[in-house]
C-alpha positions in Angstrom: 0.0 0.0 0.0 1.4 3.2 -0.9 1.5 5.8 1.6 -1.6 8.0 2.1 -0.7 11.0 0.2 1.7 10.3 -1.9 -0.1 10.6 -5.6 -2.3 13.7 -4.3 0.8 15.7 -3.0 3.7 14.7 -5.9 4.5 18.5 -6.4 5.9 18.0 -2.9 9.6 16.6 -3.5 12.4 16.8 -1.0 14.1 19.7 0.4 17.5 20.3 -0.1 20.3 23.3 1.0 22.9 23.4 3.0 23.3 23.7 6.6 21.1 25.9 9.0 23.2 28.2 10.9 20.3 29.6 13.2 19.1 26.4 14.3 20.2 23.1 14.0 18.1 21.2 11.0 15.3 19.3 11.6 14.4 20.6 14.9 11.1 22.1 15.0 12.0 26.7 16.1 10.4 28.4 18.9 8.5 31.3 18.8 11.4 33.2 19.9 12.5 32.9 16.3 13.5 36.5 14.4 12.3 36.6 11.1 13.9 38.6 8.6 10.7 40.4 7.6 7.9 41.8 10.1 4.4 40.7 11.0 3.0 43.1 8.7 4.7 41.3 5.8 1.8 38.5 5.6 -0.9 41.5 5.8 -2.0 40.7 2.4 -1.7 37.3 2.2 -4.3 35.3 1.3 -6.6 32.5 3.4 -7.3 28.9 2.0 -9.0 26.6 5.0 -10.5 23.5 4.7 -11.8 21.9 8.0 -9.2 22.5 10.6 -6.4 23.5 7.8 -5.5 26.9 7.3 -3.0 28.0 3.9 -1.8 31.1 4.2 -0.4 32.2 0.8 1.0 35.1 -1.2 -1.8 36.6 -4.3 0.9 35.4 -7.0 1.6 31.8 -5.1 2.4 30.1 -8.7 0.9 26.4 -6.7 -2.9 28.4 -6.1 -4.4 25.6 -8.0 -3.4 22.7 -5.8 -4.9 24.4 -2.6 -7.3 21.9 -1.8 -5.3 19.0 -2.7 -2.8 20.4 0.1 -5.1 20.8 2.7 -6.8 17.2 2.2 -3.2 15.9 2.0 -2.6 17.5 5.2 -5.8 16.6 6.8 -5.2 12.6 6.0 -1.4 12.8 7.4 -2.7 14.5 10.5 -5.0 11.3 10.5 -2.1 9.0 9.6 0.5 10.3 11.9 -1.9 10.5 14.8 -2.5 7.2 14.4 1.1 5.9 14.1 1.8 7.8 17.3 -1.2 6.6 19.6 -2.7 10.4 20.1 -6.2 12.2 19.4 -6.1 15.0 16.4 -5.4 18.1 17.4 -9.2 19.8 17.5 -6.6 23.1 16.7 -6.6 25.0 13.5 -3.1 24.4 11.7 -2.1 27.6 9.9 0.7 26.9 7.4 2.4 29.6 5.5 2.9 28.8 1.9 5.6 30.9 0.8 6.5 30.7 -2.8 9.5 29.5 -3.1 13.2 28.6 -1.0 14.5 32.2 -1.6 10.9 34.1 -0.1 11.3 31.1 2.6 14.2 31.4 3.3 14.8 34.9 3.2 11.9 36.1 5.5 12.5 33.1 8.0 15.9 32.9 8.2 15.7 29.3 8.1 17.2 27.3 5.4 14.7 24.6 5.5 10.7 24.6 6.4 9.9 23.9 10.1 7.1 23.9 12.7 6.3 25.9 15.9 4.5 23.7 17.7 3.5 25.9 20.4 1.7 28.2 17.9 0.9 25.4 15.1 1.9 26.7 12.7 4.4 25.3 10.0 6.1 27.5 7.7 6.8 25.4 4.2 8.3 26.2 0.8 9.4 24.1 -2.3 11.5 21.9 -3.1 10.0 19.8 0.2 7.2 16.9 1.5 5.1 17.8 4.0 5.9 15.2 5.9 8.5 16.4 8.1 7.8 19.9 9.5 4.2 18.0 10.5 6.0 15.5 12.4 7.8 18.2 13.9 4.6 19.9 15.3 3.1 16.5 16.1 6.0 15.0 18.3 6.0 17.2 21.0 2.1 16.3 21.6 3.4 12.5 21.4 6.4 13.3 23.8 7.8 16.6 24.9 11.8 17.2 25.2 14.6 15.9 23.0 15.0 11.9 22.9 18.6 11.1 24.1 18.9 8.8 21.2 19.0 11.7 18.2 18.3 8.8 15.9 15.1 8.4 16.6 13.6 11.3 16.3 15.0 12.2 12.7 14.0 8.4 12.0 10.4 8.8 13.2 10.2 12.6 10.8 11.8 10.4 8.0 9.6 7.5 8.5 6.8 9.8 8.0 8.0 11.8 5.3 5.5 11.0 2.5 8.5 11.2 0.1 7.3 7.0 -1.0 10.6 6.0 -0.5 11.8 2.6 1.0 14.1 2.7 3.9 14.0 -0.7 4.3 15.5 -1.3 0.8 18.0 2.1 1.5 18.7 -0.2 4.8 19.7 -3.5 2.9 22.2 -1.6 0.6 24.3 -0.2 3.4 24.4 -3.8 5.0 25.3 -5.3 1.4 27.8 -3.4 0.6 29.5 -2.6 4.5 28.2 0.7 4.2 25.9 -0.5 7.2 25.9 1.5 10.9 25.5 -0.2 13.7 22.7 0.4 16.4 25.4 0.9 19.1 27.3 3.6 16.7 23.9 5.0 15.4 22.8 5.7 19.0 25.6 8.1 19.7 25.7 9.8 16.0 24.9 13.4 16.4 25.5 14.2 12.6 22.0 12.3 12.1 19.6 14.8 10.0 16.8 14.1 8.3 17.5 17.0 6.2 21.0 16.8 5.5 21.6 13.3 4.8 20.1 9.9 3.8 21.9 7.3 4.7 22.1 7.6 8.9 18.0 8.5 8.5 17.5 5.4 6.2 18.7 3.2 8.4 16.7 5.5 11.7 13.3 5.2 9.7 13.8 1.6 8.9 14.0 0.4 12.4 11.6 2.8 14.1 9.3 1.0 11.5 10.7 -2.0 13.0 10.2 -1.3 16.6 6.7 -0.1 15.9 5.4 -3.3 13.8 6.6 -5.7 16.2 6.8 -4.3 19.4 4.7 -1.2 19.3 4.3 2.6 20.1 5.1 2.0 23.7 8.3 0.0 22.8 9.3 3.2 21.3 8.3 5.3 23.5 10.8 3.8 25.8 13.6 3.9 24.6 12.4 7.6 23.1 12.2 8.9 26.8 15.5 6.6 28.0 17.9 8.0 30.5 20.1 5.2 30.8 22.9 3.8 28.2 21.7 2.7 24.5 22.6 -0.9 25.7 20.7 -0.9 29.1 17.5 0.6 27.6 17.6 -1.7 24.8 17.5 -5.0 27.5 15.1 -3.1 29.6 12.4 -2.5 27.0 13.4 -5.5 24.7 14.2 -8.0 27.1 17.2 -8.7 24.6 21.2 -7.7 24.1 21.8 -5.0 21.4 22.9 -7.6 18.4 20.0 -9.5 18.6 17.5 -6.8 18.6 20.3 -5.7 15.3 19.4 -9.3 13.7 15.9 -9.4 14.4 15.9 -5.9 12.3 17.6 -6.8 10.0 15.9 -10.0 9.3 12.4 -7.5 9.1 14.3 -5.5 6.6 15.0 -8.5 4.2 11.7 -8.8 4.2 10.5 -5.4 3.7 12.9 -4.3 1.1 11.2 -6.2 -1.1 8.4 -4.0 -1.3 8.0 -1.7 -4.3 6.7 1.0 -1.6 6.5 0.4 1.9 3.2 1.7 4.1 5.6 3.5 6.6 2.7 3.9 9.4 1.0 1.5 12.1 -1.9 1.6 9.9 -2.8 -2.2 8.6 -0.3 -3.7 10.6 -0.1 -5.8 13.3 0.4 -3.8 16.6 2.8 -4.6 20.1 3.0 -8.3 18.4 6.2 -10.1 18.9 
């Protein structure tokens, strides 16, 4: 099953830049943020809402005509990531800014890549991105507030729910073919891991938060999400298991998986906290 939005959103592609220096990429901003422009620089913006989605655009926006597909797209990842993370839909109004481009985005945010402020829901987005990611960023904190220990999880839960179509798993079984692979005990401590900045550490992130959530569920996740303790003791405690052989049981799931044209990256259709 493809994931939900994939054919309605395909203007959507992948962001790309180089490195943030006002905040470190992929984190979701606070509304301490300084924008390069002032508030009265959306005073003639224009208003697009569709149920609890509200697209806030500029008059010569050159994507006007995919509005609605937008908002629904948005509307059925809300659904779709709520239910991968075991919460209720936000009954609050999401007001994304739809700024034309990566140079208006960019130049009035002062951010080089689209983000959230959860606080205020609201997501600022631009092309070249999916939606994906900045709507994980504003849906984590209402999941599990702070920053996990273990980086990789985080960026692995935004990628996993990217809505890019891409499979992980299959990104996953290249590294280990070809000794490109990380291992969970080096991916743990890896602070270069960015969903925005790389593929490979994020691949291999998004494949096994898949795996954690098919098999042991959104709990299982949760604690090692929330751990205090070392990678290794965490691991036992929630798995009941050493490190490599929570590493072979992945990696056995991603044999299977890679085989997938397109892989449902969410809880939906699955089996849930099976073993």
């Amino acid at each position: 099953m493809r994931i939900l939005v994939a054919a309605s959103l395909g203007l959507l592609v992948l962001s790309c830049g180089g490195k943030d220096d006002e905040k470190p990429a992929g984190e979701a901003v606070t509304e301490e943020l300084e924008f390069a422009v002032g508030d009265d620089f959306f005073d003639d913006w224009k208003t697009y809402t569709y149920r609890n989605i509200r697209i806030v655009f500029p008059e010569n926006h050159p994507q006007t005509g995919f509005l609605e597909d937008m908002a629904r797209g948005y509307v059925g990842a809300i659904e779709r990531d709520c239910q991968f993370l075991g919460i209720e839909i936000p009954a609050e109004t999401l007001t994304v800014y739809f700024y034309t481009g990566y140079g208006q985005g960019m130049s009035s945010t002062n951010q080089e890549y689209p983000f959230a402020i959860p606080e205020k829901a609201v997501i600022h987005f631009w092309l070249p991105s999916f939606l994906g990611p900045t709507l994980m960023q504003y849906l984590l904190p209402k999941w599990q507030a702070g920053e996990p220990q273990f980086r990789f999880l985080k960026h692995g839960m935004i990628a996993l729910l990217d809505y890019s179509g891409q499979n992980y798993h299959k990104r996953t079984q290249g590294f280990a073919a070809d000794t490109g692979f990380i291992p969970l005990v080096d991916l743990a401590v890896d602070t270069n891991v960015n969903f925005n900045e790389e593929r490979h550490q994020t691949a291999e992130a998004a494949s096994f938060v898949d795996f954690v959530v098919y098999y042991y569920g959104i709990d299982a996740l949760k604690g090692l999400y929330t751990a205090e303790d070392s990678f290794e003791a965490a691991v036992d405690r929630v798995f009941r298991l050493p490190v490599e052989e929570l590493e072979d049981l992945w990696l056995g799931f991603v044999d299977m998986a890679a085989e997938m044209d397109t892989v449902d990256m969410s809880k939906a259709n699955r089996p849930q906290g099976g073993q």
